[in-house]
C-alpha positions in Angstrom: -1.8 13.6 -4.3 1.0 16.2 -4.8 3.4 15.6 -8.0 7.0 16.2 -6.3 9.1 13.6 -8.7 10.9 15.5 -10.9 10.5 12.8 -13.9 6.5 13.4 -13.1 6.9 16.7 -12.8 8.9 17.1 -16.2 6.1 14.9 -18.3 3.1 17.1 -16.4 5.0 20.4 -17.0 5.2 19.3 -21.0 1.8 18.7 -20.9 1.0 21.4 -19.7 2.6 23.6 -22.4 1.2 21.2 -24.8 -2.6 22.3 -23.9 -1.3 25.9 -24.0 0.4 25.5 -27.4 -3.1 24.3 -29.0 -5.5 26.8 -27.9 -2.9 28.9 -29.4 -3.4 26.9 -32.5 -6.6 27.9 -35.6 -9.1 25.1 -36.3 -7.4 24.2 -39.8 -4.1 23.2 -38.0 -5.6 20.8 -35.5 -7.7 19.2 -38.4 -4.4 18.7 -39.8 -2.8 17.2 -37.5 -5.4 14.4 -36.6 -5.5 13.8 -40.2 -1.6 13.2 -40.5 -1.4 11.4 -37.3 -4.1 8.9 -38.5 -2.2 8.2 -41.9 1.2 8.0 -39.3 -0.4 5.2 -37.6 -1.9 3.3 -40.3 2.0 3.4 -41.7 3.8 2.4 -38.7 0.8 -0.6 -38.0 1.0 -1.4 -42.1 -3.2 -0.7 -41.8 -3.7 -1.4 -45.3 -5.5 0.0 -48.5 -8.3 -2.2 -48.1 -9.1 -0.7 -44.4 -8.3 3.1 -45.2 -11.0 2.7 -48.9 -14.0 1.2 -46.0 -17.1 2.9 -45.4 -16.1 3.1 -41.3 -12.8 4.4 -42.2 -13.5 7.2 -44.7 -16.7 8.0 -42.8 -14.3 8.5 -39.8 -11.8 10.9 -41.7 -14.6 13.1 -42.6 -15.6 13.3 -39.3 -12.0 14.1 -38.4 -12.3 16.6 -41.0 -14.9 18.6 -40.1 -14.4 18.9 -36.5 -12.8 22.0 -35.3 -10.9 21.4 -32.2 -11.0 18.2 -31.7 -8.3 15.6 -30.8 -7.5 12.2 -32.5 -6.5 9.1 -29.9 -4.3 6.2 -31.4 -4.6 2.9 -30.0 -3.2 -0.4 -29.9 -4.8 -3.9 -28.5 -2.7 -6.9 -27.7 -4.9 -10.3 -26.8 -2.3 -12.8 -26.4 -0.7 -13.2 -29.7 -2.6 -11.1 -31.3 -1.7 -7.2 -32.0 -4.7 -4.8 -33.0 -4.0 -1.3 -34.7 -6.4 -0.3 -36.6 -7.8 1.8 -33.4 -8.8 5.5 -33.4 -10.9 7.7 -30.7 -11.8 11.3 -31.7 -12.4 13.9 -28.8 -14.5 16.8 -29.4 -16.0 19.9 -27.9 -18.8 20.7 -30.4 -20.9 23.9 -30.6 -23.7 22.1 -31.2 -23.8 19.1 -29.2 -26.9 17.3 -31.0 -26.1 18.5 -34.6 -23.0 16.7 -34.0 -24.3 13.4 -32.8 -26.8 13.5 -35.7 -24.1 13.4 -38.1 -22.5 11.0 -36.4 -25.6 8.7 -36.3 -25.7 9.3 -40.0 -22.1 7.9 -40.4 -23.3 5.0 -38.3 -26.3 4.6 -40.5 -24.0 4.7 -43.6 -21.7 1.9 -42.2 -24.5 -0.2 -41.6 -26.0 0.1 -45.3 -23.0 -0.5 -46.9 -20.4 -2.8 -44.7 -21.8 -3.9 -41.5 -26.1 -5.0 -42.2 -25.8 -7.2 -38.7 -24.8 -3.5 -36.5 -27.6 -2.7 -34.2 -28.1 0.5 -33.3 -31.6 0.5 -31.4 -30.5 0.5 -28.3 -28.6 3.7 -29.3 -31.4 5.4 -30.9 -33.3 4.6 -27.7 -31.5 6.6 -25.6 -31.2 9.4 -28.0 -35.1 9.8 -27.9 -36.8 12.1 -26.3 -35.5 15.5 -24.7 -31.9 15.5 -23.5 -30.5 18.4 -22.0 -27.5 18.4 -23.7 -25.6 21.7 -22.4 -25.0 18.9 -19.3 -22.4 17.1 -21.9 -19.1 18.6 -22.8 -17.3 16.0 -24.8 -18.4 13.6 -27.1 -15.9 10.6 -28.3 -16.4 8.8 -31.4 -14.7 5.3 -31.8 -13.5 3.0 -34.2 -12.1 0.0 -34.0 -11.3 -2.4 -37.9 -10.4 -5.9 -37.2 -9.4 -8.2 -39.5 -12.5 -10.5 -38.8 -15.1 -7.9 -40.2 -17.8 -8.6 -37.9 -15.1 -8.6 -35.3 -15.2 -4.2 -35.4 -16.7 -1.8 -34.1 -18.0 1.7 -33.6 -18.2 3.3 -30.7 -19.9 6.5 -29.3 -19.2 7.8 -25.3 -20.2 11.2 -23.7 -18.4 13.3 -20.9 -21.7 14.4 -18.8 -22.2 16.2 -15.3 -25.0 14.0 -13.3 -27.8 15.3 -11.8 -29.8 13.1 -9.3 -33.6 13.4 -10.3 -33.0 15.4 -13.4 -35.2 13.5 -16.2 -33.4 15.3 -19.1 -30.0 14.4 -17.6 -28.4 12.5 -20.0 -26.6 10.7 -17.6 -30.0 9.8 -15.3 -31.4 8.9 -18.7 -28.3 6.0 -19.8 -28.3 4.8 -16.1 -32.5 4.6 -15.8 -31.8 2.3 -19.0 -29.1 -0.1 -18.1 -29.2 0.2 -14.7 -26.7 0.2 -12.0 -24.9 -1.9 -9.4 -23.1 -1.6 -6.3 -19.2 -1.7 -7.7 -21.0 1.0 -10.1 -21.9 3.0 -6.8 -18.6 2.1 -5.0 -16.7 3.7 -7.5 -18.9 6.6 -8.8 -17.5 9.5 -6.6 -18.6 12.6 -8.7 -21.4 14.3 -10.3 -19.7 13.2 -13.7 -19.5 10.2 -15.6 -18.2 9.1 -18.8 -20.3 6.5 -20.5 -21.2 5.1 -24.0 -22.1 2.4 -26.4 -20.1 -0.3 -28.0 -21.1 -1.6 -31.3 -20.1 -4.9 -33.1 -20.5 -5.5 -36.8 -21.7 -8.6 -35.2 -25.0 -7.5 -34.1 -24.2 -7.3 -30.5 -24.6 -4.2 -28.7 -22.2 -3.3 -25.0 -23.8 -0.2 -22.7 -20.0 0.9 -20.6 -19.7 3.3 -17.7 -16.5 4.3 -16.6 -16.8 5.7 -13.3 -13.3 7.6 -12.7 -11.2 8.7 -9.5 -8.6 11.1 -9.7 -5.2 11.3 -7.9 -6.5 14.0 -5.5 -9.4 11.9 -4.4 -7.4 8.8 -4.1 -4.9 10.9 -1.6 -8.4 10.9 0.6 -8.5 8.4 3.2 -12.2 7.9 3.3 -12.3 7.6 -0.4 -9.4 4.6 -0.4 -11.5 2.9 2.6 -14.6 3.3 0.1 -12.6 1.6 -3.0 -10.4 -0.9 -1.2 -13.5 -3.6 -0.6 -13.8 -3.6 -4.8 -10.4 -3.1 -5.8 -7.5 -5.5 -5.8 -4.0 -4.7 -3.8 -2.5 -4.5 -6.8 -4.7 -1.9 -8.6 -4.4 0.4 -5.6 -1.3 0.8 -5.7 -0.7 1.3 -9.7 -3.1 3.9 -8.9 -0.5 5.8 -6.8 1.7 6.4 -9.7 -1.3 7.6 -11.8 -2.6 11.2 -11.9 -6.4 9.6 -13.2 -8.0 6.3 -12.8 -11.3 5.5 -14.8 -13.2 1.8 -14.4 -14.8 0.2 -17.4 -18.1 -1.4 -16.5 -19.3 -2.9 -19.3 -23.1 -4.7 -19.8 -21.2 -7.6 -21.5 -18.3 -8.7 -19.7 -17.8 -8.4 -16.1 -14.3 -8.6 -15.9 -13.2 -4.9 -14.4 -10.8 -3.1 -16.9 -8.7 -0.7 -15.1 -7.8 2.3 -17.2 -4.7 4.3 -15.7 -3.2 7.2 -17.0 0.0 7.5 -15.7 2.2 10.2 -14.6 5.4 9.1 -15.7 4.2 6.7 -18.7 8.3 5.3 -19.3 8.1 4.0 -15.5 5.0 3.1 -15.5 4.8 0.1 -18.3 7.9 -0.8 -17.4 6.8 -2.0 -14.0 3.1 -2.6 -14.4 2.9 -4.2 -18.4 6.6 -5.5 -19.1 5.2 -6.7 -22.4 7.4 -6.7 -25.2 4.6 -5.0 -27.4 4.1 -2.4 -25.0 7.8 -1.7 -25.0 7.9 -0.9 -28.8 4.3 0.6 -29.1 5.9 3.1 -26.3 9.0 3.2 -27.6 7.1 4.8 -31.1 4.7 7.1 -29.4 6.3 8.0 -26.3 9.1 9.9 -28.0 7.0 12.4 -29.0 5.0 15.3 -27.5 1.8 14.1 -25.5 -1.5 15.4 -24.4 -2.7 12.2 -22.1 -1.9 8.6 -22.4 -3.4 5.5 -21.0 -2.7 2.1 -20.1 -6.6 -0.3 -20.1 -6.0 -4.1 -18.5 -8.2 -6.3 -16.7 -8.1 -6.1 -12.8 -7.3 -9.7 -12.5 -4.2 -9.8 -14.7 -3.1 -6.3 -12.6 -3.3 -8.3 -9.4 -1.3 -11.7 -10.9 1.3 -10.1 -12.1 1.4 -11.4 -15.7 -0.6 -8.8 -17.9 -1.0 -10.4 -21.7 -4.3 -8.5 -22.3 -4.1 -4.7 -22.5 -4.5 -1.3 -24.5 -2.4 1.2 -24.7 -4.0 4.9 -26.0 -1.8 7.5 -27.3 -3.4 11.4 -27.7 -1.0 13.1 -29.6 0.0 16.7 -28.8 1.3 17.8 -32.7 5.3 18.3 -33.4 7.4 15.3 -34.6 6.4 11.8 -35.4 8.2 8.6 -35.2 10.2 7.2 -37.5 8.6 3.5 -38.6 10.5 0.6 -36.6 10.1 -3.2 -36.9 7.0 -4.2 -35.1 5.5 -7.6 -34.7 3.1 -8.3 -36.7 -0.1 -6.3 -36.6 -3.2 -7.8 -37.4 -5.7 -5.1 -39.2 
């Protein structure tokens, strides 16, 4: 699919300096900025004192701290009346790809001795046994996600891997020889990558998510649109025209498709697909300033109805200015 508009064109083009700008840029100031843009949303949301002194969230900011090119996502949940804020992803390209998920396994561990005794991470620790070949990932994302119901949160750990059919120390054959796989998980799996993780509740319960993904050139393919169109609603077909990439979250504990869009021209976009009064504000905030990627995450079946009460909305920051704080409803840490 060719980006002609010239709104699209404009918000690619800015993104595109963006990405230039911060290779430019020396470890230290990228540190920096996740670290200010982290204490930005936790002021705009009001995330208070007694979420930024936790275990999860000071084990976080060291991570943040002590990753050198990475990338800090800010996030926002609305679940009917309810507004969650107290949401942050952190992308990074480590050096040393297992050194870095021991230590985050070690924040994990520490989270569970001292906040969260219920979290589970054997499942985890399963599929990090044994002989991985990890040159085959090149991003890991960390998650978290505070709730005001404690056992209600969550930490969260994804890779970006290439797939190998038959390769034993593909981490990718490994997570899908463990949890298995479907035929909408065929249907929408197009290339030899995948993006896939764990979800983990302060609750004890434990969520294996694939997110097979389909990108704008792909969807421009006939044969590739015949392929989808038996799993995917009207509706979500054609929201994915006016996004550049599409990724589906298949999760081992809910069924319910999440379609995760990121959008060429974001403005446009929410205002015709999620005419939500949050999103409005949320967007309002964020999208004023310069971006690296955002994304817009709601079920399939509230895409296709037309009446979308359910959804995320996940802000990458690129650096430069940040919002002034506005009136927001309230936000429930």
């Amino acid at each position: 699919m060719s980006i002609s508009s010239s709104g699209t064109a404009g918000f690619q083009e800015r993104v595109q300096a963006h990405i230039r700008m911060l290779a430019e840029q020396p470890a230290a100031w990228h540190i920096a900025k996740n670290l200010r843009w982290m204490e930005t949303h936790c002021r705009i949301f009001g995330i208070g004192e007694a979420v930024q002194v936790s275990v999860a969230y000071q084990g976080f900011r060291e991570l943040v701290r002590e990753a050198a090119y990475a990338t800090v996502e800010l996030s926002i949940k609305v679940a009917g009346d309810s507004v969650q804020a107290g949401r942050f992803n952190l992308f990074c390209v480590p050096q040393d790809v297992q050194g870095f998920v021991a230590g985050v396994m070690s924040f994990f561990e520490a989270v569970k001795a001292a906040e969260a005794p219920a979290l589970d991470l054997s499942l985890l620790w399963r599929f990090l046994e044994g002989d991985i070949d990890w040159t085959r990932v090149s991003r890991v994302v960390v998650g978290l996600d505070l709730r005001e119901q404690a056992l209600q949160s969550r930490l969260k750990l994804w890779f970006f891997a290439d797939d190998e059919t038959g390769v034993v120390r593909n981490p990718v054959q490994k997570a899908l020889a463990m949890h298995g796989r479907d035929e909408l998980f065929d249907a929408l799996h197009l290339h030899p990558s995948l993006l896939f993780g764990y979800d983990l509740c302060f609750d004890g319960s434990t969520g294996f998510r694939s997110y097979p993904d389909v990108t704008a050139e792909e969807f421009a393919s006939d044969s590739v649109r015949a392929r989808l169109q038996p799993v995917l609603s009207r509706q979500t077909m054609c929201a994915m025209e006016e996004a550049l990439w599409t990724h589906f979250q298949i999760s081992s504990r809910n069924r319910d498709l999440m379609v995760q869009l990121h959008p060429m021209e974001p403005s446009a976009f929410l205002a015709k697909w999620v005419p939500h009064p949050v999103a409005a504000r949320v967007h309002g905030l964020y999208g004023e300033v310069p971006l690296l990627d955002m994304v817009v995450s709601l079920p399939m079946h509230e895409l296709e109805r037309g009446e979308v009460e359910n959804f995320s909305l996940y802000y990458m920051p690129a650096g430069g200015r940040r919002p002034k704080q506005v009136g927001l409803p309230e936000v429930r840490e």
